[in-house]
PDB file as gemmi writes it, atoms N, CA and C in Angstrom:
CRYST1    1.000    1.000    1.000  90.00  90.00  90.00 P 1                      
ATOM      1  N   UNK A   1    -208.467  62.024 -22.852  1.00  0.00           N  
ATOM      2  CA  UNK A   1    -208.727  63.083 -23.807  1.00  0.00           C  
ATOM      3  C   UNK A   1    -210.240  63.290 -23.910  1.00  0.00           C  
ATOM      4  N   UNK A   2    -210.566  64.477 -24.235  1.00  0.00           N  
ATOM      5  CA  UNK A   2    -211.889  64.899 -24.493  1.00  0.00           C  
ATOM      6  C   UNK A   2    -212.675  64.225 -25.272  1.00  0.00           C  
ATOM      7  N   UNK A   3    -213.949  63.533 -24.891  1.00  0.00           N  
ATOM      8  CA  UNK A   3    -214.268  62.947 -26.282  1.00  0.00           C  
ATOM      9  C   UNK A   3    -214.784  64.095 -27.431  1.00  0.00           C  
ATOM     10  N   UNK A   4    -214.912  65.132 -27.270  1.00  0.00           N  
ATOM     11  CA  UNK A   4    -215.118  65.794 -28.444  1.00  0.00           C  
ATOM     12  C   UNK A   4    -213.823  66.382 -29.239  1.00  0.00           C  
ATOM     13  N   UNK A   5    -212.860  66.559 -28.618  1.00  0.00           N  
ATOM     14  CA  UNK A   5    -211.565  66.325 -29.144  1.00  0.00           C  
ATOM     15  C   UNK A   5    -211.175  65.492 -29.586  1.00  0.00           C  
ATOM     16  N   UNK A   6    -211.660  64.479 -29.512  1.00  0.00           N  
ATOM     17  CA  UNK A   6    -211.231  63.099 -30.109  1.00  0.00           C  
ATOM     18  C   UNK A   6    -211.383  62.970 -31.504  1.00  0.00           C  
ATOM     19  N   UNK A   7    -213.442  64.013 -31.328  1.00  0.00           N  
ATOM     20  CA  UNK A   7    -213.602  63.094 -32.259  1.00  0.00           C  
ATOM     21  C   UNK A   7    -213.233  64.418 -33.531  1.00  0.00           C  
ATOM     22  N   UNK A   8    -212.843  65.659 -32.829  1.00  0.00           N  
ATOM     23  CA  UNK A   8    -212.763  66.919 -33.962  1.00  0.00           C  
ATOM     24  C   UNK A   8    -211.081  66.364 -34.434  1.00  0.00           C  
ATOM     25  N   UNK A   9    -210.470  65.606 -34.047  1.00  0.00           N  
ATOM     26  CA  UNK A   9    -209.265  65.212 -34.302  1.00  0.00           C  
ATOM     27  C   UNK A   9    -209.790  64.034 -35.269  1.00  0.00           C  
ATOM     28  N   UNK A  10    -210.144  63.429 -35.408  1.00  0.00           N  
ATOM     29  CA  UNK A  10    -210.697  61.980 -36.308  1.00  0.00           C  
ATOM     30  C   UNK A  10    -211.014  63.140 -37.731  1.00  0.00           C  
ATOM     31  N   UNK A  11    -212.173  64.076 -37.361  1.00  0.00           N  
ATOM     32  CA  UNK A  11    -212.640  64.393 -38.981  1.00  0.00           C  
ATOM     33  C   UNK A  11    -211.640  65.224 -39.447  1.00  0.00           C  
ATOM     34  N   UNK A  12    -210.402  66.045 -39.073  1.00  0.00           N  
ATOM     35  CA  UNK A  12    -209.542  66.789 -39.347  1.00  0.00           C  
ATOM     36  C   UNK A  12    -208.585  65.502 -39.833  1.00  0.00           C  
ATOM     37  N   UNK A  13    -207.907  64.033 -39.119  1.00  0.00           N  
ATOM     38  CA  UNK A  13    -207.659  63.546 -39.858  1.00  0.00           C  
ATOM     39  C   UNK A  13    -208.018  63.110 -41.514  1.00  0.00           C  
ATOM     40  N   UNK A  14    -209.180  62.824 -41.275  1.00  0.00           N  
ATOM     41  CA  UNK A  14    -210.051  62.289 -42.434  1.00  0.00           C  
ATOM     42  C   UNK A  14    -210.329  63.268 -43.677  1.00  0.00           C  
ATOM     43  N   UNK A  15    -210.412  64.781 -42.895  1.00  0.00           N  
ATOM     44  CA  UNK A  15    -210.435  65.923 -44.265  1.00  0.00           C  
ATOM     45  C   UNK A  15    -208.644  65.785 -45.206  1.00  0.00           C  
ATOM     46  N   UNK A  16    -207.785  65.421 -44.040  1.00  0.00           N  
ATOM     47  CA  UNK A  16    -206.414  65.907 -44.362  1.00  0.00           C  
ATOM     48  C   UNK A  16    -205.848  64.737 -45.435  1.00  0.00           C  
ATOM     49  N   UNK A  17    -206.379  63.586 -44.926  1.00  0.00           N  
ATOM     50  CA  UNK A  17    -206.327  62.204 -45.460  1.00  0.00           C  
ATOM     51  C   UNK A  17    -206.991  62.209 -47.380  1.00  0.00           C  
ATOM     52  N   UNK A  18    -207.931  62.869 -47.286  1.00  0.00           N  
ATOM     53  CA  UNK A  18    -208.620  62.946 -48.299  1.00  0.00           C  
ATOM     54  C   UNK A  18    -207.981  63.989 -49.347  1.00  0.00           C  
ATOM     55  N   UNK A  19    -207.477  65.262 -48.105  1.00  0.00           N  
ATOM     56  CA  UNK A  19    -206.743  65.999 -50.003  1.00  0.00           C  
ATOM     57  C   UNK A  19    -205.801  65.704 -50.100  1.00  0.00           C  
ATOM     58  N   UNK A  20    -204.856  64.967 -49.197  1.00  0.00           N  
ATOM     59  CA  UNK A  20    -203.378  64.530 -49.346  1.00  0.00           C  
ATOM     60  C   UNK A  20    -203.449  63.393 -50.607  1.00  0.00           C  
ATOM     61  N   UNK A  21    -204.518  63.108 -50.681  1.00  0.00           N  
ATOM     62  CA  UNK A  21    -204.828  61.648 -51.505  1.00  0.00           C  
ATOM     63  C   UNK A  21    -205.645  62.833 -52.712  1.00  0.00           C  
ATOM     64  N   UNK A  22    -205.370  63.831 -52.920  1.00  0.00           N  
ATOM     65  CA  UNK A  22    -206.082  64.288 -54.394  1.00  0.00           C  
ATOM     66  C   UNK A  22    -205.376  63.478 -55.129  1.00  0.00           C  
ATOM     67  N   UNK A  23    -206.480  63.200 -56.228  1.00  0.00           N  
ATOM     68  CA  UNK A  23    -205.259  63.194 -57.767  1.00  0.00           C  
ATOM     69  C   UNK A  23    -206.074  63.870 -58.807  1.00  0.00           C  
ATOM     70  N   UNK A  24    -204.301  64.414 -59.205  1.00  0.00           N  
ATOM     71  CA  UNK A  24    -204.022  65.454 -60.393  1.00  0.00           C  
ATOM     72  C   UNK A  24    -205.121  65.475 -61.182  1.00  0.00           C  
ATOM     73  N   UNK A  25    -205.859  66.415 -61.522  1.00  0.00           N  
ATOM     74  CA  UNK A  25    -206.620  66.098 -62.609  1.00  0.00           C  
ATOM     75  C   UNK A  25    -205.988  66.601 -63.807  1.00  0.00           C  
ATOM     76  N   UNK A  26    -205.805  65.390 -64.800  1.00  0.00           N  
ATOM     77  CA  UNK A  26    -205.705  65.803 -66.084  1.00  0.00           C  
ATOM     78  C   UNK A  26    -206.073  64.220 -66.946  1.00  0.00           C  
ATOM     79  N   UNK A  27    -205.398  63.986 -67.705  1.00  0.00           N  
ATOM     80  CA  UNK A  27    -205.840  62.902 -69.050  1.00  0.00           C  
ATOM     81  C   UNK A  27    -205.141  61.715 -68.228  1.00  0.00           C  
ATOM     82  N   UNK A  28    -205.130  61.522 -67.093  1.00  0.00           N  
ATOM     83  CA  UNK A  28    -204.555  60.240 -66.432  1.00  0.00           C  
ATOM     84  C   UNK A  28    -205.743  59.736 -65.709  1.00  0.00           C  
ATOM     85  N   UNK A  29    -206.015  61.315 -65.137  1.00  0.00           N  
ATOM     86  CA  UNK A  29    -207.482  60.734 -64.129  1.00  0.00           C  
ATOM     87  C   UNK A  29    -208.591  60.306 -64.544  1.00  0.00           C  
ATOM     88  N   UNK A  30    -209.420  59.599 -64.963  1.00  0.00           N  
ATOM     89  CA  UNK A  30    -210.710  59.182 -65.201  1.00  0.00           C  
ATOM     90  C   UNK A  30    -211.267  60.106 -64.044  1.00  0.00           C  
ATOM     91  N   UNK A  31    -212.455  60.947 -64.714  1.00  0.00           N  
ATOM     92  CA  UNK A  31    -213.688  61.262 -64.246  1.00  0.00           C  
ATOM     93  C   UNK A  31    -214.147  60.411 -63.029  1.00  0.00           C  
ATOM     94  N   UNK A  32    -214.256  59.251 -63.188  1.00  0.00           N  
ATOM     95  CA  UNK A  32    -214.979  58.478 -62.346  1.00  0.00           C  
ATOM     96  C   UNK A  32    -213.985  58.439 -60.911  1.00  0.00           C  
ATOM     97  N   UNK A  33    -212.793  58.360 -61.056  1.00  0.00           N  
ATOM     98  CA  UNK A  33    -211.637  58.886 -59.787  1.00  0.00           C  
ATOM     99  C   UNK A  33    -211.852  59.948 -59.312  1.00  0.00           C  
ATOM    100  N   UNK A  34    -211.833  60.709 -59.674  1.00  0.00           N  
ATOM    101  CA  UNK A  34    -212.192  62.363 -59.492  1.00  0.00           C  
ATOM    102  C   UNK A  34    -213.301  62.349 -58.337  1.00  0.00           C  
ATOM    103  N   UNK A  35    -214.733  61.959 -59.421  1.00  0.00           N  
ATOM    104  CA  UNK A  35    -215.503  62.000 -58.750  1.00  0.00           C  
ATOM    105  C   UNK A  35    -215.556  61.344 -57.482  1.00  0.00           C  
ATOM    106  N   UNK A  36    -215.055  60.237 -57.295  1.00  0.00           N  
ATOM    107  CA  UNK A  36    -215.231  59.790 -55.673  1.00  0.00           C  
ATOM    108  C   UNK A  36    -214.586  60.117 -54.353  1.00  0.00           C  
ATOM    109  N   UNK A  37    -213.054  60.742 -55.186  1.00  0.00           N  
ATOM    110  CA  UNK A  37    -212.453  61.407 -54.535  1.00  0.00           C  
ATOM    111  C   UNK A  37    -213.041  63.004 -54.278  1.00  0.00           C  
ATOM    112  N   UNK A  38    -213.554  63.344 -54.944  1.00  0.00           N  
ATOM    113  CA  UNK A  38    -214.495  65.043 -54.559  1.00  0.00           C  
ATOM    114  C   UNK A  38    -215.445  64.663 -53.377  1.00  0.00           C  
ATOM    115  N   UNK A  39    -216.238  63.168 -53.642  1.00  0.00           N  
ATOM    116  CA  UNK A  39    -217.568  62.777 -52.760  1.00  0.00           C  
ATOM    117  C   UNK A  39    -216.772  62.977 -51.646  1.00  0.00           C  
ATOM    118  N   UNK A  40    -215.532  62.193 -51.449  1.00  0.00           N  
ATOM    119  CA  UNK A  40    -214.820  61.776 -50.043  1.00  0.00           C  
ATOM    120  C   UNK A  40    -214.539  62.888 -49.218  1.00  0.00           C  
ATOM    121  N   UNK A  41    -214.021  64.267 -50.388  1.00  0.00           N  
ATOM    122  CA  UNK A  41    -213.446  65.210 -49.532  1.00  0.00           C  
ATOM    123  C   UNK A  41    -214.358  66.009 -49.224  1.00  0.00           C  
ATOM    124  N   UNK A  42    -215.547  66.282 -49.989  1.00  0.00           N  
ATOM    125  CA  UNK A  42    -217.288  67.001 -49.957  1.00  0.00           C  
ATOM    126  C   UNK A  42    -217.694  66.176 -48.519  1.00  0.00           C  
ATOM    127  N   UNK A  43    -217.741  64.961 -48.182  1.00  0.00           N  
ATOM    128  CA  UNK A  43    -218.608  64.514 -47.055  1.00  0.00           C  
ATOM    129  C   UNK A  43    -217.441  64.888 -45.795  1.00  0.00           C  
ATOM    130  N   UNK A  44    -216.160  64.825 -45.842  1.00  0.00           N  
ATOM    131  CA  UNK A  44    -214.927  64.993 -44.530  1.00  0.00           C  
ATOM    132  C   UNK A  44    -215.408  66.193 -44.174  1.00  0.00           C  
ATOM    133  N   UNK A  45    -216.232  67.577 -45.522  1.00  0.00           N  
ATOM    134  CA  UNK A  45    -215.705  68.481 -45.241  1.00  0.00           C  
ATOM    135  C   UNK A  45    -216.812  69.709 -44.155  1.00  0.00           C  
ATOM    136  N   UNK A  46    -217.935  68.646 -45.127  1.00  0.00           N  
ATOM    137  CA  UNK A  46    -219.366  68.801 -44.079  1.00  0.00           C  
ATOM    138  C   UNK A  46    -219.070  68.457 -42.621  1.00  0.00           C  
ATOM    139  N   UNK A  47    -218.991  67.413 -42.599  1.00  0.00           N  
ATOM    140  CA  UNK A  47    -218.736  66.664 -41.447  1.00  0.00           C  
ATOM    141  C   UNK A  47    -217.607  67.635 -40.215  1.00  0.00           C  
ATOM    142  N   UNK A  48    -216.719  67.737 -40.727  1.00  0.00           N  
ATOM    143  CA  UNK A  48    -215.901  69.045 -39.931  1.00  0.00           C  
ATOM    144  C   UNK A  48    -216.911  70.271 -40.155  1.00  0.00           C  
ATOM    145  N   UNK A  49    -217.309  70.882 -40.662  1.00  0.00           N  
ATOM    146  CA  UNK A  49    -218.219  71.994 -40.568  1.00  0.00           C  
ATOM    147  C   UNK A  49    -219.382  71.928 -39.716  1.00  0.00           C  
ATOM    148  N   UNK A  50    -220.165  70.211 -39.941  1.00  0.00           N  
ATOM    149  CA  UNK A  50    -220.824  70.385 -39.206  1.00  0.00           C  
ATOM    150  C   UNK A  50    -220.969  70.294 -37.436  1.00  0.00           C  
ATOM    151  N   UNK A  51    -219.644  69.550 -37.467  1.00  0.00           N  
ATOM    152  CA  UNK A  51    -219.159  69.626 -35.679  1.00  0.00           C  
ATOM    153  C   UNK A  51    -218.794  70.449 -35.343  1.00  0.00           C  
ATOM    154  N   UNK A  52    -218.171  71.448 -36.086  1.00  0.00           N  
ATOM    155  CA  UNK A  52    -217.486  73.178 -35.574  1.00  0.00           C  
ATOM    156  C   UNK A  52    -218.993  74.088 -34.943  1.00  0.00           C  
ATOM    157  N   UNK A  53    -219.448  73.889 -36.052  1.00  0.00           N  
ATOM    158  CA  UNK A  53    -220.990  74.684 -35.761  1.00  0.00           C  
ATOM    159  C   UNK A  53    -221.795  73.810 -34.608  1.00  0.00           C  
ATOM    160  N   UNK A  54    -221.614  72.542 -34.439  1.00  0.00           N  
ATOM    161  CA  UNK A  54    -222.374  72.280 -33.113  1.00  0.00           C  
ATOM    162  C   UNK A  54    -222.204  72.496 -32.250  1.00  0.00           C  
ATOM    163  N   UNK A  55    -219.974  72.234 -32.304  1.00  0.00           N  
ATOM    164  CA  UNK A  55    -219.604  72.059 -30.800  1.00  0.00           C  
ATOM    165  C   UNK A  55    -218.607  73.619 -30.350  1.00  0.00           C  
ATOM    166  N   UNK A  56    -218.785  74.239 -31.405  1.00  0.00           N  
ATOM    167  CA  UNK A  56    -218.072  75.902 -30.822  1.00  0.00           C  
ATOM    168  C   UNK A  56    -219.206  76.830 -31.653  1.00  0.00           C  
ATOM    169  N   UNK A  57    -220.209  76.944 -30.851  1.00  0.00           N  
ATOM    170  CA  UNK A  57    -221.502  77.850 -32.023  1.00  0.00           C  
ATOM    171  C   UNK A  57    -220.948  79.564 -31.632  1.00  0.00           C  
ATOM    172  N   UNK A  58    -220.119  79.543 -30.958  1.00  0.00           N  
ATOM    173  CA  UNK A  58    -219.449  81.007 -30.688  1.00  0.00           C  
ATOM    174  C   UNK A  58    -218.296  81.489 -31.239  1.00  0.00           C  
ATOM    175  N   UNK A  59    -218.477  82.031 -32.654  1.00  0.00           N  
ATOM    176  CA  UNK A  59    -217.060  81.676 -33.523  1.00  0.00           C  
ATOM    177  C   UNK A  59    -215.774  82.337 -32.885  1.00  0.00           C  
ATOM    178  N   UNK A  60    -216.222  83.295 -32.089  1.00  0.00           N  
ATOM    179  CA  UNK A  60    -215.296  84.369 -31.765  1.00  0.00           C  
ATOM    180  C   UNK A  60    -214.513  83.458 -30.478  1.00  0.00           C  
ATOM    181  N   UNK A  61    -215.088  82.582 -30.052  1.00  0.00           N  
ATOM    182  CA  UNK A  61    -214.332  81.719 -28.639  1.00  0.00           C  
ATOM    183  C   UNK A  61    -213.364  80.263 -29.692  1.00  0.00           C  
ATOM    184  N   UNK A  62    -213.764  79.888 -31.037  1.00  0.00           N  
ATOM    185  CA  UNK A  62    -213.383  79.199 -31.342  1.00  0.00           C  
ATOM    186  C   UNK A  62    -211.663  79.375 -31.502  1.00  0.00           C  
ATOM    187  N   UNK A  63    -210.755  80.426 -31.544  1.00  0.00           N  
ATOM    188  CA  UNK A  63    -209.298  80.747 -31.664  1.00  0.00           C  
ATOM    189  C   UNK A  63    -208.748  80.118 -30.395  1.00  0.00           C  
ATOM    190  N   UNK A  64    -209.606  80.759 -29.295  1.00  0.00           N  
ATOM    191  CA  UNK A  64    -209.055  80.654 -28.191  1.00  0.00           C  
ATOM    192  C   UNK A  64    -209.146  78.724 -27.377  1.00  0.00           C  
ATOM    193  N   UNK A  65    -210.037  78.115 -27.893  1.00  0.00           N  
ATOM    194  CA  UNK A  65    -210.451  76.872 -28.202  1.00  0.00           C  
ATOM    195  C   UNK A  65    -209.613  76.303 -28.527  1.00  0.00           C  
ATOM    196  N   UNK A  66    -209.003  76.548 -29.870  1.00  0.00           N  
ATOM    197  CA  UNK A  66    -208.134  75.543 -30.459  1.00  0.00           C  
ATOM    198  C   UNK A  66    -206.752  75.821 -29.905  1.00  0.00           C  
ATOM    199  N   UNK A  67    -206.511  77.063 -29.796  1.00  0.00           N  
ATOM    200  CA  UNK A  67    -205.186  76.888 -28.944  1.00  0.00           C  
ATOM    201  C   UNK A  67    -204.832  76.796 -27.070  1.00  0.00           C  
ATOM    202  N   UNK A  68    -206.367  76.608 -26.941  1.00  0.00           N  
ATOM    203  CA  UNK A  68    -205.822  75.856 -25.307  1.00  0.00           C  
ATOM    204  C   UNK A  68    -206.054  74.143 -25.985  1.00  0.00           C  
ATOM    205  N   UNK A  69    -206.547  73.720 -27.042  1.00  0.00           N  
ATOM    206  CA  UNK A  69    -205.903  71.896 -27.877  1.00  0.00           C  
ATOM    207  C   UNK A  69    -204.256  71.715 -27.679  1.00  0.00           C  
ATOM    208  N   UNK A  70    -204.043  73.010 -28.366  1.00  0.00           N  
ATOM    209  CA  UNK A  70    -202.609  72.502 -29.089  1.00  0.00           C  
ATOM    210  C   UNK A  70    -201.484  73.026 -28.295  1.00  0.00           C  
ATOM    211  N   UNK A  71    -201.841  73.726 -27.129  1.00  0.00           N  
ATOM    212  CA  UNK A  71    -200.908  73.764 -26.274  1.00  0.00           C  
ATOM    213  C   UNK A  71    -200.129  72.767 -25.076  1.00  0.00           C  
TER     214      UNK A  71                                                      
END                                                                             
């Protein structure tokens, strides 16, 4: 496998990992949960943004990109 596929597959895990794991905010959650869980999904989310923009800087080729992946 591609190593840049590899690794755009790792931070797409890690974004997916992170909101699957939200929790609810209301009078259960402490603030302080919240917050680390926002940090977690704020840094997955850079992190995928910032490899999209390195490794497909041609947004208009990026469709055609992901579906010669997933075919």
């Amino acid at each position: 496998m591609d190593k840049n596929l590899e690794k755009c597959l790792e931070i797409i895990k890690n974004l997916v990992s992170d909101v699957q794991g939200a929790p609810y905010p209301g009078d259960e959650v402490k603030p302080e949960l919240y917050a680390i869980w926002y940090e977690h999904c704020q840094r997955d989310a850079v992190d995928a943004f910032e490899f999209l923009d390195e490794n497909f800087p041609d947004k208009t080729d990026i469709g055609k990109t992901l579906d010669k992946i997933f075919k």
